[in-house]
N, C-alpha and C positions, 0 to 999 in steps of 0.2 A: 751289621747290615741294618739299616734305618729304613722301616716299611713307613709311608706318610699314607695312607689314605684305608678305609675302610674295607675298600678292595683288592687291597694287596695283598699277593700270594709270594710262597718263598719259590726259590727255584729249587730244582731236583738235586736232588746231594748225590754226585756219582757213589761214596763209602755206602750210602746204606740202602742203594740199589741193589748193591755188590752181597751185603750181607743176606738181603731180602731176596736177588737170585741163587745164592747159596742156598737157603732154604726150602727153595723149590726146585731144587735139582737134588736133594734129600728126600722129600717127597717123593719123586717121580721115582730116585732109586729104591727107595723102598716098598716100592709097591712094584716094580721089578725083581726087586730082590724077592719079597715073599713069594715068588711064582719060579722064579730061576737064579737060587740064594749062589752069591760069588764065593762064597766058601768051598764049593761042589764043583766048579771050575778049576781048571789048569792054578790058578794065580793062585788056590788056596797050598798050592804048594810050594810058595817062596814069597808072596805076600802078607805078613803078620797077619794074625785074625782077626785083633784088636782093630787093624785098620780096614780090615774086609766088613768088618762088625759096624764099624762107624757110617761106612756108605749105603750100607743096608737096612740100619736099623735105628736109626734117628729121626723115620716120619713124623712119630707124634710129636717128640721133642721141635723137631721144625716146626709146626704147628704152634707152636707154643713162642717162637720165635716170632713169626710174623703176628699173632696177638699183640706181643710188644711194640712191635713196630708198627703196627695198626694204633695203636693206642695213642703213641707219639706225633705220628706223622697229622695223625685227624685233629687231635689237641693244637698243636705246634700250629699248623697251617690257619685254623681255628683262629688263636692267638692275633696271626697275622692280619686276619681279614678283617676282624673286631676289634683292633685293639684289646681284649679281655674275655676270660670266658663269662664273664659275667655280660658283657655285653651279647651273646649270642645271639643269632635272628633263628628261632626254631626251624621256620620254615622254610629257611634259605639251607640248614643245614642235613634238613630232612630230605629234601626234593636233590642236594646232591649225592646224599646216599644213595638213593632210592635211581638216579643217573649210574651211577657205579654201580649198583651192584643187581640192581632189576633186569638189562635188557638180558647179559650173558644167564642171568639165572632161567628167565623163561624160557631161551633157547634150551640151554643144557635139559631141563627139565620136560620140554617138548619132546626132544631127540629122543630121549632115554624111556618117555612113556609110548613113541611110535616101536621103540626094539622090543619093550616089553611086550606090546599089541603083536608084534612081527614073531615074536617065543625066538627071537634071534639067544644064542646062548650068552651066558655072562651077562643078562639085561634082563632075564626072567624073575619078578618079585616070586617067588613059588612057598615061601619060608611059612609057615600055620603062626597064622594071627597077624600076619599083614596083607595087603593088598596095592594095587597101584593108585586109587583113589585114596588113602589113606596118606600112603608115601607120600602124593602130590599136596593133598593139604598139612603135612608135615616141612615140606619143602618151605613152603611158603607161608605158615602160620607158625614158622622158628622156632618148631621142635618137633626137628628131624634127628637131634640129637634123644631126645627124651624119648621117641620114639622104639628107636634101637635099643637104648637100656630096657624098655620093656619089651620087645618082641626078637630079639637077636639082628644081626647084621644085617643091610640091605645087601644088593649086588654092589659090587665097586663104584661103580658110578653115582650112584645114588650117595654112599655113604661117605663121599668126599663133602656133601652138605653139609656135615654135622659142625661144621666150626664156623658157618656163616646162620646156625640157629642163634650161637652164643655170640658172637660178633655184634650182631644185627640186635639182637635184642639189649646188647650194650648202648647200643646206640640210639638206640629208643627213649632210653632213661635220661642219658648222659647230659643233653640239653639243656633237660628241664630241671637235673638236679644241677647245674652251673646255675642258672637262673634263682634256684630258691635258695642255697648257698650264699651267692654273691662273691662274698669275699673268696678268693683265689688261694691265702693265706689255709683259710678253712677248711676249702677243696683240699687242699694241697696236703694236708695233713688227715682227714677221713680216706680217702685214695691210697695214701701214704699203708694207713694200719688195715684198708681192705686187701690191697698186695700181701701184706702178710699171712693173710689168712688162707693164702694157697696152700699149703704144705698141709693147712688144719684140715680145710675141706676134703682134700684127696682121702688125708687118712680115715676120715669120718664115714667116706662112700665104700670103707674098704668090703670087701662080701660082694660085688657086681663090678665085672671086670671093665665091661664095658661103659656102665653110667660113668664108675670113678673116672675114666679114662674120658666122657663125654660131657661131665655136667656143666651145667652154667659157674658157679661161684670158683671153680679153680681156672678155668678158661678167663670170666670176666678178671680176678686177679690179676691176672696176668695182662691184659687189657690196662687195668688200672694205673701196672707201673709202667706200662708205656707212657699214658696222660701223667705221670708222675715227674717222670723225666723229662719230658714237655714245659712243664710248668719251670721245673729248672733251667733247662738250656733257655728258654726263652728269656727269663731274665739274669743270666750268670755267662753260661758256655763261651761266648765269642769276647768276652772282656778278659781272658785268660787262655788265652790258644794256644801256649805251651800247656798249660794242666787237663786243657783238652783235649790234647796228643795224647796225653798221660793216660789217664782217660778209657780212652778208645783202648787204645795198649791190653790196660789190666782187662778190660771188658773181653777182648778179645780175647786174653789167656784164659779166662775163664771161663767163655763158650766154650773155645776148644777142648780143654779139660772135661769138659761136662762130654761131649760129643767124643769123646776118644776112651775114655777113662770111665765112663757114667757106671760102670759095674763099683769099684773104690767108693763115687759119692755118694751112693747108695745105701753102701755097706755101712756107711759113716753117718750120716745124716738121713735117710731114708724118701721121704716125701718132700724134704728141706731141699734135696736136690733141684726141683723144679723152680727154686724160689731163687736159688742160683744160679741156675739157668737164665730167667726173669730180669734177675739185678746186674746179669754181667751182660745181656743183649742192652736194657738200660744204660750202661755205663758205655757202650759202644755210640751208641744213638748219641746220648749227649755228646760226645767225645766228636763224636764225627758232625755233629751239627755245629760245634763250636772253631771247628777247621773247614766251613763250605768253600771254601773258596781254594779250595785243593783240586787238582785235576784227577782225574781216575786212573787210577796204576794203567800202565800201557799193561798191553795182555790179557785187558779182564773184563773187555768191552763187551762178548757174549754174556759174561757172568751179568755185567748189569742189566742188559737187553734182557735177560731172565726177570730180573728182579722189577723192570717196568712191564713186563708182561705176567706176573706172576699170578696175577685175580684171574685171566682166560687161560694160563698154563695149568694152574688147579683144577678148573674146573671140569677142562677138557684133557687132561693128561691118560685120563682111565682108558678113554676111547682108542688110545694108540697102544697102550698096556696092554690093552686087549689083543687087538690085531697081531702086536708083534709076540705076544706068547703065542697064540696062534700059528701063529709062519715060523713059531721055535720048534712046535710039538710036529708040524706038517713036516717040517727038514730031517726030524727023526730025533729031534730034542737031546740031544748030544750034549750032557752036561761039562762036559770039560770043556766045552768054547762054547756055551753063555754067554758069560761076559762081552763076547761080538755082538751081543743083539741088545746090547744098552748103550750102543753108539745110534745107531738108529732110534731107539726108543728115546731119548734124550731129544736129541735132533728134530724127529718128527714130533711130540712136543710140544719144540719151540715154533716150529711149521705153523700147528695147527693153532697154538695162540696168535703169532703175529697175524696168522690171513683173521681171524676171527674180530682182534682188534681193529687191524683197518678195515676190515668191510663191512665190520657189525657194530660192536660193542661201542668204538669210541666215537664216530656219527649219529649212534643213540644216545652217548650221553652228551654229546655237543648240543643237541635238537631239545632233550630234556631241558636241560641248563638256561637254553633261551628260550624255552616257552614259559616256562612255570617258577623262572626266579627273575626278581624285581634288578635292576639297575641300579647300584645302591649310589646315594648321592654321595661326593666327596664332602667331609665336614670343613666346617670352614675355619678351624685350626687341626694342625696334625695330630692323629693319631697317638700315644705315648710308643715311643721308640723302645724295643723288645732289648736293647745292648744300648 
């Protein structure tokens, strides 16, 4: 695919929607799960564990997924619009962050300090040595992560912020060091040996469950070889679309492996786990960016609709969590048919993201987009063609 102009954006890749809604319905189950575990149910009696294990307890690891894919997609698209990251426009690429991820944030963060004010349950900051003033400038001065390593957990809603401390603050940098960089070459190799230092970092934070588990330098890593992989697909991927079937293929064996089996990679490699984790969502991203012009498996059309909704399914997932453990304990919380109330909790969701995005989020960032970014002029030879 030949982008010609300055403005050019890629289209939506149905595979790494699909991946990307996968992750957010790992999410959403595991934060069902720690409340009403499928193990405890009916199904743990003819359902393998391993695989009741995998739907329940693969949040952070999804988390770690979308990182990469956050990293690729902003890089890659990046790529598109500039011709190069060296060519960046700072502020074109700040003000669309800041469209994405600002309005759903002040909402979320609105909502959750009116339930705290309300002492509604499950929304009460009550924990010694935090407070709601404190949260809120944590929320939004992108260390809500570093927060919680020093003071313990917030309420669930709250502590779904912690990966847009690290996210955000990636993106902060990211601009400005393509800019002093320049060469791509250069990027492409510092990015390269930063990714590898996830495995270091984790072990290094080991003594605090929750920093190692929150900090910035194994999160942004992870980040890294998203933009890692970026840099490749954008100049290799689509010039070889049988190797990047291939590709996608191994990447995918090796999520799943990680996701099914993660007690094995563990045991073998320890913290190196999350790095293969990292490399096989990597090798999916390239793999499927170099096949975009593949239609989306028929049957998997919600999975994607997940994966295009999954910045307002995150952030508002907790609020349905809540509710429907609620209406589980009220029914008499009957744990052998659980399992029933994460057909709704899924669902409702996906509800509460779509109404969010149409009515809120994506007419905030359309309105963003057009007031505070320039109309960038077509150059008057094309762009360097990405394949």
């Amino acid at each position: 695919m030949q982008h010609r102009g300055s403005d050019a954006t890629l289209a939506r890749n149905p595979g790494i929607d699909a991946v990307r809604g996968l992750s957010i319905l790992l999410v959403v189950l595991h934060h069902l799960g720690l409340r009403m575990p499928l193990k405890a149910s009916v199904l743990g009696g003819f359902v393998p564990a391993r695989v009741l294990a995998a739907l329940n307890w693969n949040g952070y690891e999804a988390v770690f997924v979308f990182f990469v894919i956050s990293g690729f997609l902003i890089a890659r698209h990046s790529i598109a619009r500039w011709g190069s990251l060296a060519r960046i426009d700072v502020g074109a690429f700040y003000v669309r962050r800041a469209a994405r991820i600002l309005p759903c944030l002040v909402l979320v963060v609105l909502v959750l300090s009116l339930l705290h004010l309300a002492g509604a349950a499950d929304y009460v900051i009550a924990r010694e040595g935090q407070s709601l003033p404190r949260a809120i400038a944590a929320a939004f001065g992108l260390h809500l992560n570093w927060y919680e390593g020093r003071t313990g957990y917030l309420p669930g809603g709250w502590d779904v912020l912690w990966s847009l401390s690290i996210e955000e603050t990636f993106y902060l940098a990211f601009p400005l060091v393509c800019l002093v960089v320049r060469s791509e070459r250069l990027l492409f190799v510092l990015l390269a040996a930063f990714a590898l230092t996830l495995p270091i970092s984790r072990a290094a934070l080991d003594g605090n469950e929750i920093w190692q588990e929150k900090a910035y330098l194994p999160g942004m890593a992870a980040i890294a070889c998203g933009v890692v992989a970026a840099l490749v697909s954008a100049r290799w991927s689509a010039r070889a679309p049988w190797l990047a079937r291939r590709l996608a293929m191994l990447g995918a064996a090796g999520l799943a492996s990680v996701l099914v089996v993660e007690g094995w990679w563990w045991s073998w490699l320890g913290n190196g786990t999350m790095l293969v984790l990292a490399g096989s969502v990597a090798c999916i991203v390239v793999g499927l960016d170099g096949s975009e012009g593949t239609r989306g498996a028929r049957g998997f059309g919600w999975l994607r609709s997940c994966g295009r909704l999954s910045y307002e399914i995150y952030l508002g997932h907790m609020f349905v969590v809540f509710a429907i453990v609620a209406l589980y304990k009220a029914s008499g919380a009957n744990a052998a048919w659980s399992f029933l109330w994460y057909v709704p909790g899924v669902a409702l969701s996906w509800l509460l993201g779509a109404a969010v995005a149409r009515a809120y989020s994506l007419p905030c960032e359309r309105w963003v987009k057009r007031r505070f970014t320039r109309t960038p002029r077509r150059p008057a030879q094309p762009a360097l063609a990405l394949d």
